[in-house]
Rosetta silent file (secondary structure, phi, psi, omega in degrees, C-alpha in Angstrom):
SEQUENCE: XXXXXXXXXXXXXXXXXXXXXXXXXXXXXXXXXXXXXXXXXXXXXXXXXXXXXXXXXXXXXXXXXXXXXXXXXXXXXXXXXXXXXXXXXXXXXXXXXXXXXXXXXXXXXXXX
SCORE:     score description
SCORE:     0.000 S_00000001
   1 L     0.000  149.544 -176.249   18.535   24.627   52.910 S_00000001
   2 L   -82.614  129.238  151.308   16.486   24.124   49.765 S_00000001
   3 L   -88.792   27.751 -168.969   12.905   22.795   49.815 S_00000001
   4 L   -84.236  142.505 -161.453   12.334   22.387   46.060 S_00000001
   5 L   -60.612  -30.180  162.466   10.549   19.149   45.326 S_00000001
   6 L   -44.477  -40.105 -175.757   13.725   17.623   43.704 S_00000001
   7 L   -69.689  -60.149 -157.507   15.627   18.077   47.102 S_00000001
   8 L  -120.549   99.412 -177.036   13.077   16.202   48.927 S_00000001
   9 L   120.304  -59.867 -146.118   11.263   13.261   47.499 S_00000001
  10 H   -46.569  -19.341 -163.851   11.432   14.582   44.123 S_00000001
  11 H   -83.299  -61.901  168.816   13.570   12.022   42.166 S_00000001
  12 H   -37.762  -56.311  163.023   11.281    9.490   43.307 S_00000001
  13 H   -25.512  -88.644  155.092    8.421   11.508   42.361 S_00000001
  14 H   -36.021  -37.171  170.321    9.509   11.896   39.068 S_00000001
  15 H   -78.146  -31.484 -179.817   10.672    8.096   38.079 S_00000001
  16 H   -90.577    5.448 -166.505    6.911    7.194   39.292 S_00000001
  17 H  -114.285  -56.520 -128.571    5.134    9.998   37.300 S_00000001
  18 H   -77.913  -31.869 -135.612    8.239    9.492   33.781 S_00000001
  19 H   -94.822  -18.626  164.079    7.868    5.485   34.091 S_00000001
  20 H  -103.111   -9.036  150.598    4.264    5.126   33.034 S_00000001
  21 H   -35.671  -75.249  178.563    4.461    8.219   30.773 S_00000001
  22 H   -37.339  -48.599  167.183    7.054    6.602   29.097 S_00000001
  23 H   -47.346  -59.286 -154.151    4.528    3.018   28.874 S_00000001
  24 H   -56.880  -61.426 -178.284    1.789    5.122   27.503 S_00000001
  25 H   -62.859  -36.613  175.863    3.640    6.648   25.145 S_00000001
  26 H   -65.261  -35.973  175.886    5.325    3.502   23.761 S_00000001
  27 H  -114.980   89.334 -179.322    2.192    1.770   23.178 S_00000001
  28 H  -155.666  -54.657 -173.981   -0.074    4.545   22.029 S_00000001
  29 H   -61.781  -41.007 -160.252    3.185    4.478   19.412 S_00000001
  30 H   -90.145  -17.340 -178.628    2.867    0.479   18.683 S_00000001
  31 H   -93.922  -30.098  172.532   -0.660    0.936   18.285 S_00000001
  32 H   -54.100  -85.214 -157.294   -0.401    4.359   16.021 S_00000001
  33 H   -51.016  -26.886  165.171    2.054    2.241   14.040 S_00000001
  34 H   -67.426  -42.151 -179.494   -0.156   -1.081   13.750 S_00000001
  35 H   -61.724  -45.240  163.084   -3.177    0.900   12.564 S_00000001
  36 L  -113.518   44.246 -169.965   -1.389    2.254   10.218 S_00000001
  37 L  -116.569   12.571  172.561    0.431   -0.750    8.390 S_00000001
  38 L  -101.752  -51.520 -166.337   -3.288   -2.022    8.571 S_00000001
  39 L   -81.590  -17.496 -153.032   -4.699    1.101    6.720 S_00000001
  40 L   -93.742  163.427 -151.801   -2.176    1.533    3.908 S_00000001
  41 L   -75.121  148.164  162.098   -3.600    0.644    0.297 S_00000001
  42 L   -89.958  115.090  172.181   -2.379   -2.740   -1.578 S_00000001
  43 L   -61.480  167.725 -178.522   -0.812   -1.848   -4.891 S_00000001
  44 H   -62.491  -44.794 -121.979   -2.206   -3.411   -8.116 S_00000001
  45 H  -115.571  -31.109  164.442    0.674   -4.999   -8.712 S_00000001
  46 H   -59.825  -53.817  140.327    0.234   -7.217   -5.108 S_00000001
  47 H    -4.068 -113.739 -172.383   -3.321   -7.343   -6.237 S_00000001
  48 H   -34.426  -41.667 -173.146   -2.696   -9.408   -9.708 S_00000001
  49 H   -49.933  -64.666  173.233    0.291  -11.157   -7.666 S_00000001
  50 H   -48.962  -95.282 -158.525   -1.784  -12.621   -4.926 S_00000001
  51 H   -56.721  -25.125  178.858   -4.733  -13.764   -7.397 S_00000001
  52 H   -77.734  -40.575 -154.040   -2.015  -14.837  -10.624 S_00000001
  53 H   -95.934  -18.016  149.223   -0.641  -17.156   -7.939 S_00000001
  54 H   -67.011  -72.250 -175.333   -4.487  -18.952   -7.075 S_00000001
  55 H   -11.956  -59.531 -124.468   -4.803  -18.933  -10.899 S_00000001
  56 H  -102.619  -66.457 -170.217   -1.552  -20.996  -11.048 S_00000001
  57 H   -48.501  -44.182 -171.706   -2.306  -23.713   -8.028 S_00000001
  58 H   -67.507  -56.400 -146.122   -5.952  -24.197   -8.929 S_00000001
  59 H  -107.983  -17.585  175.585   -5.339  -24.799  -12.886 S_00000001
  60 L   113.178  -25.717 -138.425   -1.540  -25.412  -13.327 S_00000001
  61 L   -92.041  178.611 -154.831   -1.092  -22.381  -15.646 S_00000001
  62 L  -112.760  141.989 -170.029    1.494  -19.883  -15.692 S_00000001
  63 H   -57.010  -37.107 -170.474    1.507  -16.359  -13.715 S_00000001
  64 H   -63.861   -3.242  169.894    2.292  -14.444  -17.278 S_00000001
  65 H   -71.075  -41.268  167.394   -0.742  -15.487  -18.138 S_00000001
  66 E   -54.619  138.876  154.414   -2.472  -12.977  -15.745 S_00000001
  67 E  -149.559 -165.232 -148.928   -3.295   -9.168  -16.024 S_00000001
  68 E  -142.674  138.513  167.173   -5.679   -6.954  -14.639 S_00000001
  69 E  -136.820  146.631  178.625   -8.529   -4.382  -16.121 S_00000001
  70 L   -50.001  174.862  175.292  -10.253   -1.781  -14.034 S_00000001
  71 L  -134.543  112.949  173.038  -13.967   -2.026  -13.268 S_00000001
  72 L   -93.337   13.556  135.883  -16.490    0.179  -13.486 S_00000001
  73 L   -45.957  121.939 -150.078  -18.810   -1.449  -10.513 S_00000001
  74 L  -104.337  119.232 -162.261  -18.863    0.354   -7.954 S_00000001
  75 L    98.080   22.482  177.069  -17.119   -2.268   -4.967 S_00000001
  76 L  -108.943   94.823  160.202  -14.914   -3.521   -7.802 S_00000001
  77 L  -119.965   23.892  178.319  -11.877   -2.628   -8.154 S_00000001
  78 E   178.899  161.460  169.160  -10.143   -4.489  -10.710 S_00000001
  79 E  -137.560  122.805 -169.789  -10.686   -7.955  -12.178 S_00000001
  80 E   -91.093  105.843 -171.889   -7.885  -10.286  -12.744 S_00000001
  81 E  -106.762  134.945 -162.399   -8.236  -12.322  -15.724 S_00000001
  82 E  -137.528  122.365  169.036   -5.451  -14.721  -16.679 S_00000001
  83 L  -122.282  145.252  177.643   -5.627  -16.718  -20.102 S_00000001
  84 L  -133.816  132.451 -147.045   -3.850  -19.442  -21.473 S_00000001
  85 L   -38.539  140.230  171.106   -3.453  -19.917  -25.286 S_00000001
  86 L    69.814    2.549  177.310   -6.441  -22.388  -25.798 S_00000001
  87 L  -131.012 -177.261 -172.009   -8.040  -22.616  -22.954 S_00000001
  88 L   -83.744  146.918  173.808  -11.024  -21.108  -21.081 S_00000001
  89 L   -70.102  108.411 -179.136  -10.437  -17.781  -18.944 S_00000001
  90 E   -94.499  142.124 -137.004  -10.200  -17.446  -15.493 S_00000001
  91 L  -143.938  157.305  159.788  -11.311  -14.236  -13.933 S_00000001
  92 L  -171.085  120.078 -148.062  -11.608  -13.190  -10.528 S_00000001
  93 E   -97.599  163.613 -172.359  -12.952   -9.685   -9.392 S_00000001
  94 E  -143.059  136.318  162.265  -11.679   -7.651   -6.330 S_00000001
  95 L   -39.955 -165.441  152.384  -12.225   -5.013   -3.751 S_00000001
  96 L   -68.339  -20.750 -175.871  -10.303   -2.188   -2.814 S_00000001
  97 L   -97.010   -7.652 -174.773   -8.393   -4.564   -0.311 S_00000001
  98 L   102.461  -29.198 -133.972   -7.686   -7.306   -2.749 S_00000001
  99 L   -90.283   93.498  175.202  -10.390   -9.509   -1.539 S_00000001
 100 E   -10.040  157.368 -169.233  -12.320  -11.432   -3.897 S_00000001
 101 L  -162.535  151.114 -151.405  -16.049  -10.170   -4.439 S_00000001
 102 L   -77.461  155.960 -163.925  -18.931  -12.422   -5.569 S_00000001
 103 H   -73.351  -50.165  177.571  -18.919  -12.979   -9.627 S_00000001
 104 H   -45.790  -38.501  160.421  -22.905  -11.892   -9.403 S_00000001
 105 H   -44.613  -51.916 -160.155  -21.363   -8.106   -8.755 S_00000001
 106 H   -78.122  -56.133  171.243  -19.463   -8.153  -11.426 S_00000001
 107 L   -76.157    9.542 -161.137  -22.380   -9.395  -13.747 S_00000001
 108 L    39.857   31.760  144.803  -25.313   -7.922  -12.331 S_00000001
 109 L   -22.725  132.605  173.965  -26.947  -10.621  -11.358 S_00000001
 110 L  -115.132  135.473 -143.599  -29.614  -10.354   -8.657 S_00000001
 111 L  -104.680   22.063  163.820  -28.854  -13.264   -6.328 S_00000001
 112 L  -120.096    0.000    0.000  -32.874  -14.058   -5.348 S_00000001
C-alpha cells in the first residue's frame, strides 16, 4: 500500500496550505491593483476639466472659456486660465496631480 502524503492526510494538507495561498495572493492582487489606479498620471485634459468646471460654479461662466498653458515653476504644472469676453481672468495653477498650488508660487512671491 502507498504511503505518499496524498494517500494519507494529504488532501487535507493541501486545502489548508492552497486556502490561504490563495487569500494572500488575492489581496496582495487588490492591493497591487489599488496602488496602481492611485499612481497613474491625470491627463491635461481631466486637469482643465476639473478646474473649467470650479471656474463655471464660482463665476457663472462657460467651460469654453477655459484652456491651459504650461509653467515653467518648478511644482507647477500647468495653469488654467479661463476668460470671458469682457471680464477679468480667472487663473488657477496646478501640480502634477491636479491639485491647486498657492498663487504666491506661481508669482514668486515670498510669503513672510
Amino acid at each position: 500500500m502507498c504511503q505518499c502524503p496524498l494517500a494519507v492526510g494529504g488532501a487535507e494538507m493541501m486545502r489548508q496550505i492552497a486556502l490561504p495561498l490563495a487569500f494572500l495572493l488575492a489581496v496582495t492582487g487588490a492591493i497591487g491593483l489599488y496602488l496602481g489606479v492611485q499612481s497613474a498620471p491625470v491627463s491635461e485634459s481631466e486637469i482643465i476639466e476639473r478646474h473649467a468646471a470650479d471656474y463655471v460654479t464660482e463665476t457663472g461662466g462657460a467651460r469654453t472659456d477655459c484652456y491651459a498653458v504650461p509653467s515653467g515653476v518648478e511644482g507647477v504644472r500647468m495653469i488654467v486660465i479661463c476668460e470671458a469676453e469682457g471680464s477679468e481672468a480667472w487663473f488657477r495653477a496646478v501640480d502634477a496631480r491636479g491639485a491647486p498650488v498657492d498663487a504666491a508660487l506661481v508669482f514668486g512671491e515670498d510669503g513672510t
